[in-house]
N, C-alpha and C positions, 0 to 999 in steps of 0.2 A: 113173392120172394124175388120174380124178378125185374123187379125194382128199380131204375136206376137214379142214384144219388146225386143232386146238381154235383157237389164237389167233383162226383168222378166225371160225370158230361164234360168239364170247363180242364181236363187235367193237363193239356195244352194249354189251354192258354196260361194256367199255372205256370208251366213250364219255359213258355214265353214270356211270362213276369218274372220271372225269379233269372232269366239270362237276360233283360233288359236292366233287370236292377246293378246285376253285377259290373255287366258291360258299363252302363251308365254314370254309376258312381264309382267304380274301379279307375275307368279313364277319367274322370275329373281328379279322383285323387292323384292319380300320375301325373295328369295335365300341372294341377298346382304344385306338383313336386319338382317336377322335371324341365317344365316346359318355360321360355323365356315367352314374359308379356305383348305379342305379336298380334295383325289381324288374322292371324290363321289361325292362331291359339283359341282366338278370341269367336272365331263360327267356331272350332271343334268344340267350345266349351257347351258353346248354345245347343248343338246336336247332340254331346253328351248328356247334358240337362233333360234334353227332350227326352230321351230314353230312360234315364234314372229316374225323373218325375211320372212316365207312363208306367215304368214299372213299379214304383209304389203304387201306383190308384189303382191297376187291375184286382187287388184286392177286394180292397174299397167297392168297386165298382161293382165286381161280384156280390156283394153282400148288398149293396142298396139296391141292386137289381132286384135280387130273391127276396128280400124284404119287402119292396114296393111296387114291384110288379105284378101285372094278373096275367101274365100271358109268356109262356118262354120266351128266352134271349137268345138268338146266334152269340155263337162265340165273335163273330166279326163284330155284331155292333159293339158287345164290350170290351174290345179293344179299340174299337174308333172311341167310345166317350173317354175312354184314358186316355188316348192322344190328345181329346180335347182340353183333357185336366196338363195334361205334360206342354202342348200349346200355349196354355194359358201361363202357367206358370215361365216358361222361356220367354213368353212377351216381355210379362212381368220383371224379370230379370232384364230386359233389352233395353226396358224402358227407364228403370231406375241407373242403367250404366250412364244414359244419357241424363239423369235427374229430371225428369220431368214426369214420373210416376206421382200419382196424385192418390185421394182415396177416390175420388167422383173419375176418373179415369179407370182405376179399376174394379170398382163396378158397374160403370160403363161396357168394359170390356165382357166384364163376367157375364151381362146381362147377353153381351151379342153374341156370346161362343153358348150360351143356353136358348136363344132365341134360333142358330143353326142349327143346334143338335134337336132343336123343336122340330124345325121347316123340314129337315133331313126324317124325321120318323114320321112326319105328316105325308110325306111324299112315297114313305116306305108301302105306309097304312093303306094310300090310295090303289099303288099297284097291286097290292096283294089278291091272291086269286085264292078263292074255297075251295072252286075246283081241284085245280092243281095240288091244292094242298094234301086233300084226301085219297090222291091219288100215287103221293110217297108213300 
């Protein structure tokens, strides 16, 4: 009985999703309302992006995690692959401003921000200690 429930484990970072989203698409809304077409405008859109699109996928992420995983998640790492999803997407966005987004470019891209987050849990995997572990 007791128990504890992923949802309630990750309720942070829920909480960090849901103030990322507002943040994120709250100020682009503003941004396209208010704001004159500028390069200032134009990086706060990309950081805004970045936030709004991290805070959609921490869901997401949540759930393909507990889905397709055999082994607990830090809350850290599932907000770094959402950065990755909210990265990838602000590239995307970077690159079609200039027009030269392709399809072979982004899945190029896609393939090298999943071939990081590969190298990134391979490196995680090597350091890990049993020791240590069993002794939290």
């Amino acid at each position: 009985m007791d128990r504890e429930t992923f949802p309630d484990r990750f309720m942070g970072v829920y909480i960090a999703a849901g103030t990322l989203f507002v943040v994120g698409w709250g100020g682009i809304i503003a941004l396209l309302l208010y704001a004159v077409p500028t390069v200032h405008a134009r990086w706060v859109f990309f950081l805004l992006g970045l936030t709004g699109l991290t805070g959609i996928a921490v869901p997401f992420v949540v759930f393909l995690s507990q889905r397709f995983s055999h082994r607990p998640i830090t809350a850290r790492v599932l907000l770094r692959r959402a950065i990755w999803v909210g990265a990838f997407g602000v590239t995307l966005a970077w690159l079609q401003l200039g027009r030269t987004l392709s399809w072979s470019i982004g899945l190029l891209l896609a393939a090298v921000c999943i071939a990081i987050e590969w190298f990134v849990e391979l490196r995680a995997r090597s350091l890990w200690d049993p020791e240590a572990a069993h002794g939290e």
